[in-house]
C-alpha positions in Angstrom: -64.7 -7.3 -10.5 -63.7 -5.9 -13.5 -59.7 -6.6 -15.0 -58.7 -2.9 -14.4 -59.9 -2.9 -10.9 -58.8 -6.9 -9.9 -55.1 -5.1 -11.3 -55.4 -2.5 -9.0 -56.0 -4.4 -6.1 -53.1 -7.0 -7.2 -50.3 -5.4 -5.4 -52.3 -4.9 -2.2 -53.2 -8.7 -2.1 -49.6 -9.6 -2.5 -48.5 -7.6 -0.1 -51.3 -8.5 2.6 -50.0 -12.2 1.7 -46.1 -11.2 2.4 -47.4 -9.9 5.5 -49.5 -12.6 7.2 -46.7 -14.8 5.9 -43.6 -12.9 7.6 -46.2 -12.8 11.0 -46.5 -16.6 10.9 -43.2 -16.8 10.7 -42.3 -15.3 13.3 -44.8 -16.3 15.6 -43.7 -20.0 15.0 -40.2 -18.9 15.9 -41.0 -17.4 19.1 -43.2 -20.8 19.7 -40.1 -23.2 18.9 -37.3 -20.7 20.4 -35.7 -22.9 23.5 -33.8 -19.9 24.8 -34.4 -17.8 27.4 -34.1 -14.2 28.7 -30.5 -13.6 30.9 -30.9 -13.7 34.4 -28.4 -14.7 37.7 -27.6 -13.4 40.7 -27.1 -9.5 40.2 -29.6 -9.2 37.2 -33.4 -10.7 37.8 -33.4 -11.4 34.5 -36.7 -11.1 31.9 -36.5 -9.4 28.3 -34.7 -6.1 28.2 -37.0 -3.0 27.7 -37.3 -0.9 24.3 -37.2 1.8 24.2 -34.1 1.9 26.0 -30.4 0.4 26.1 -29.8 -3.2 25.5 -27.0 -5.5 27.1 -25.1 -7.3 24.8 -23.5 -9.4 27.3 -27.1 -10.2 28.5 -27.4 -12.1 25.7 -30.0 -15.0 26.2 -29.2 -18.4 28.1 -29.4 -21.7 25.8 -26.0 -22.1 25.3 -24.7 -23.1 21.7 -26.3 -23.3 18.5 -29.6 -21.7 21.0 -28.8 -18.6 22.2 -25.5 -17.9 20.3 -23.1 -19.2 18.2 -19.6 -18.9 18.3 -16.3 -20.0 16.9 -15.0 -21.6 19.7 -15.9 -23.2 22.7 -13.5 -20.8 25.2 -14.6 -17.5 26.6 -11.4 -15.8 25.8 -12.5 -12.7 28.5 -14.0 -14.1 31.4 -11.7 -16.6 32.7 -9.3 -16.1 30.1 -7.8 -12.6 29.8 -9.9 -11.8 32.9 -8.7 -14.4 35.6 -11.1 -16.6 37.5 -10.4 -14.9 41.0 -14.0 -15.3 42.3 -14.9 -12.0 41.2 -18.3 -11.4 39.2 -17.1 -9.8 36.1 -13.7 -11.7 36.1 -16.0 -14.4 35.8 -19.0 -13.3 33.8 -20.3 -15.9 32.2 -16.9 -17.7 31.8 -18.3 -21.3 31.0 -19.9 -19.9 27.8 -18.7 -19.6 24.3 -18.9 -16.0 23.9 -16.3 -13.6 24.5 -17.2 -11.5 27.5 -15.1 -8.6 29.3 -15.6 -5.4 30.8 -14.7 -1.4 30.7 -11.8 -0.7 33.0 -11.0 2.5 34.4 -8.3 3.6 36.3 -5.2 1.8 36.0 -1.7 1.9 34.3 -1.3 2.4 31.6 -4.6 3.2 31.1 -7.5 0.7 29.2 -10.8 2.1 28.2 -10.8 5.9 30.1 -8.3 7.6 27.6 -7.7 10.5 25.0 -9.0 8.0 22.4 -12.5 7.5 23.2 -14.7 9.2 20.5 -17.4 8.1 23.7 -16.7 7.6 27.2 -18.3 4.1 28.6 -19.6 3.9 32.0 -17.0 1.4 33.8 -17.6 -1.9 34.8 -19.8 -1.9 31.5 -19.9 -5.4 30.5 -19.7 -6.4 26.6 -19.5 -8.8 23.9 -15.8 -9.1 22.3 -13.5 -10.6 20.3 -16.2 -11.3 17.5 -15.7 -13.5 14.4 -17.6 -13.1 11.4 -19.9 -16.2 11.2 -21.1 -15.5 15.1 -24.4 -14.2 16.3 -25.9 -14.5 19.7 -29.9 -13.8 21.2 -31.3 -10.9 23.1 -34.9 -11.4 24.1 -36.7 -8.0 24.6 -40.2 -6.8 25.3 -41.3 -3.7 23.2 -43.6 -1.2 24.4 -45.2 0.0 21.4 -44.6 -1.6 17.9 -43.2 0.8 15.4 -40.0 1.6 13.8 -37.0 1.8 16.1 -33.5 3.3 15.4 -30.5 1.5 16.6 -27.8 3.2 18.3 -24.8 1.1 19.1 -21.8 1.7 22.3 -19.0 0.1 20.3 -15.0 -0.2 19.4 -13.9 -1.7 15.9 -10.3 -1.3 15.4 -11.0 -1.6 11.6 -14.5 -1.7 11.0 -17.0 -4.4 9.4 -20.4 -5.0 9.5 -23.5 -6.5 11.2 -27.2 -7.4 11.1 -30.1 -7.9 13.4 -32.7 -10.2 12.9 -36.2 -10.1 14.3 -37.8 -13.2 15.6 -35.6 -15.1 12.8 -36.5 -12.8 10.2 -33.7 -10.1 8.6 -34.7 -7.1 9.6 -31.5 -4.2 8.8 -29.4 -5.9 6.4 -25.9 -5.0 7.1 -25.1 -2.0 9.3 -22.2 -0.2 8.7 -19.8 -0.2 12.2 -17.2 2.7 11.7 -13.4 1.9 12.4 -11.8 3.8 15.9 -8.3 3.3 14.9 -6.7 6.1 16.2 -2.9 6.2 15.0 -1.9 9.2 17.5 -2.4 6.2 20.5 1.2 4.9 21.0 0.3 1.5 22.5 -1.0 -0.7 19.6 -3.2 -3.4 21.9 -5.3 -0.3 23.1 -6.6 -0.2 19.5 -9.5 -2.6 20.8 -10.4 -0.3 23.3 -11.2 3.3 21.3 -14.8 3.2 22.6 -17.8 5.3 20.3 -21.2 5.7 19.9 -23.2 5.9 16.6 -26.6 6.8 17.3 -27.8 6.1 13.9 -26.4 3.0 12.9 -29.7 1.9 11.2 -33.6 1.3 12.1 -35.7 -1.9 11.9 -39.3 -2.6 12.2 -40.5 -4.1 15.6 -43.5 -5.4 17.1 -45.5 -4.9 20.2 -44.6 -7.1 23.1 -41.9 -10.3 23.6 -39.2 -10.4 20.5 -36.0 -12.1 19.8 -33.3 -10.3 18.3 -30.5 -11.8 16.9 -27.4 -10.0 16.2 -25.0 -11.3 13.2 -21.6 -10.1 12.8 -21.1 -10.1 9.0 -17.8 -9.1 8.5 -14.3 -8.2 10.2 -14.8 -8.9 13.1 -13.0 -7.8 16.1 -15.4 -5.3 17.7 -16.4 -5.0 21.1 -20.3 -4.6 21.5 -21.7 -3.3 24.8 -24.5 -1.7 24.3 -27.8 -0.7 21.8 -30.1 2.0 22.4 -33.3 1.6 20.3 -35.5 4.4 20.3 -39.1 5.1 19.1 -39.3 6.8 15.3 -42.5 9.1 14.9 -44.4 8.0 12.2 -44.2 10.0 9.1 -46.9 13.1 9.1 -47.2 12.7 13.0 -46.3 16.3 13.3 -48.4 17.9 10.5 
């Protein structure tokens, strides 16, 4: 081979490297991940579908430093601000160090069915809250069809930040810009946390076929509630040509 045509080829080399090198990667985090897909008594459990809308709060079991990480040991919703009264979502998951609550709807005044909303939640949505930059936590999912994916994201951020999502350990967005829902015109100042919206196109990343772990980072801020992605299937440039 020639110097002109062993140039040529150079780049594709490298990258064919990159690539076996990032798939080894994160095939030998899937082999050593000890956590496991969500599951008790009202959800089966196994990896959430994409395409399709994925559960925060069904983050994967393992518990610290596994499946999540978090600041403190307390779940400040379940249990906490939601009292343990035997009920399921008052007690979602309360033993856990992630901050878990849930959408309620009509009471007085009211919480998360108001004016405000940019998006209305379904009620008795569960969700991931009082976030801390610094945390992340593990959703196991099973893909149908590798590809790129766009991320949409069922949120409230009552002065914006940031976050990332990894792919079986590897970055795969960078950071994703979450949009503030302050609303000044609300007159009661704790409802702040509860301005609920939906960004449909908070950012895409690159998945494979079959069994994946994603791991969502919160980068910066903070204090958003996070209920629910919806990652759907991007047609491939030219597909309709």
């Amino acid at each position: 081979m020639n110097d002109a045509i062993r140039r040529a080829f150079l780049p594709l080399a490298i990258l064919a490297g990159f690539t076996i090198s990032a798939c080894a990667q994160q095939a030998d985090f899937l082999k050593h991940y000890q956590g496991t897909p969500y599951h008790d008594s009202r959800y089966d459990g196994g990896p959430q579908a994409i395409p399709g809308k994925v559960l925060c709060a069904y983050y994967d079991l393992g518990g610290e430093g596994v499946a999540y990480h978090d600041s403190d040991a307390k779940n400040n919703g379940s249990g906490g601000l939601n009292p343990a009264n035997g009920t399921y979502l008052n007690e979602f998951r309360m033993h856990e160090g992630v901050d878990t609550s849930y959408t309620k709807f009509g009471l007085d005044p009211k919480i998360d069915d108001t004016q405000y909303d940019k998006a209305t939640p379904p009620a008795n949505l569960l969700y991931v809250g009082w976030t801390v930059p610094g945390e992340w936590f593990n959703i196991t999912v099973n893909v149908a069809e590798a590809g790129t994916y766009s991320a949409g994201l069922l949120y409230t951020s009552n002065r914006g930040g940031t976050i990332s999502i990894d792919v079986n350990g590897k970055p795969a967005t960078g950071p994703l810009t979450i949009l503030s829902t302050f609303d000044a015109a609300d007159p009661v100042a704790w409802r702040q946390w509860h301005h609920w919206n939906f960004t449909p196109g908070l950012g895409t990343l690159d998945l494979p076929k079959g069994k994946a772990v994603l791991t969502v980072h919160i980068l910066t801020e903070g204090q958003m509630n996070l209920a629910t992605f919806e990652f759907n299937k991007l047609p491939k440039a030219g597909a309709d040509r």
